[in-house]
C-alpha angles and dihedrals in degrees: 000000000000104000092238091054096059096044087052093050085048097056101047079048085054094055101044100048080051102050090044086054095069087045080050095072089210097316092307097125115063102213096038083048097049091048085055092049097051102031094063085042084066106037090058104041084050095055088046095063096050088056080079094069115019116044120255102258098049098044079048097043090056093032089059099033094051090038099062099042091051095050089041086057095045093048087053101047092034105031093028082234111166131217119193132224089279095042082049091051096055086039082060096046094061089050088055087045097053100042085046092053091044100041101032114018115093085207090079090077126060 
């Protein structure tokens, strides 16, 4: 599987596993629980196949920015939980970070 597929695929695994842990109620609720469970199994062997192609810090760097902004998005339209114009810029800035990583960073490649 291309390596950006699968971190693409491990990403979208990571938030929903995450996503699924606050319906969990602290693992109170058995779907919600088992989505969690193997949500997070994917995601990471996912990402640990992509460790095989694209170096650590950069498959990371993308995993966790990504990751944040996409929970952040799913707590909003789901939860109704707001973020303010200081929480949007950050959220910015790991965009930034990411597209720079991806479009500019030779590290990106191995």
């Amino acid at each position: 599987m291309n390596p950006w597929i699968a971190l693409t695929l491990a990403i979208a695994a990571e938030v929903i596993a995450t996503s699924a842990l606050k319906a969990s109620e602290s693992f109170t609720r058995p779907l919600q629980s088992l989505v969690v469970v193997v949500g997070y199994a994917v995601a990471f062997y996912l990402l640990s196949s992509v460790l095989k192609a694209i170096p650590v810090g950069v498959a990371y760097a993308i995993w966790a920015g990504l990751g944040i902004v996409l929970i952040t998005l799913v707590a909003w339209v789901v939860h109704g939980q707001r973020i303010d114009l200081p929480g949007m810029l950050g959220m910015g800035l790991i965009v930034a970070g990411v597209v720079v990583l991806n479009l500019f960073s030779k590290s990106s490649v191995h």
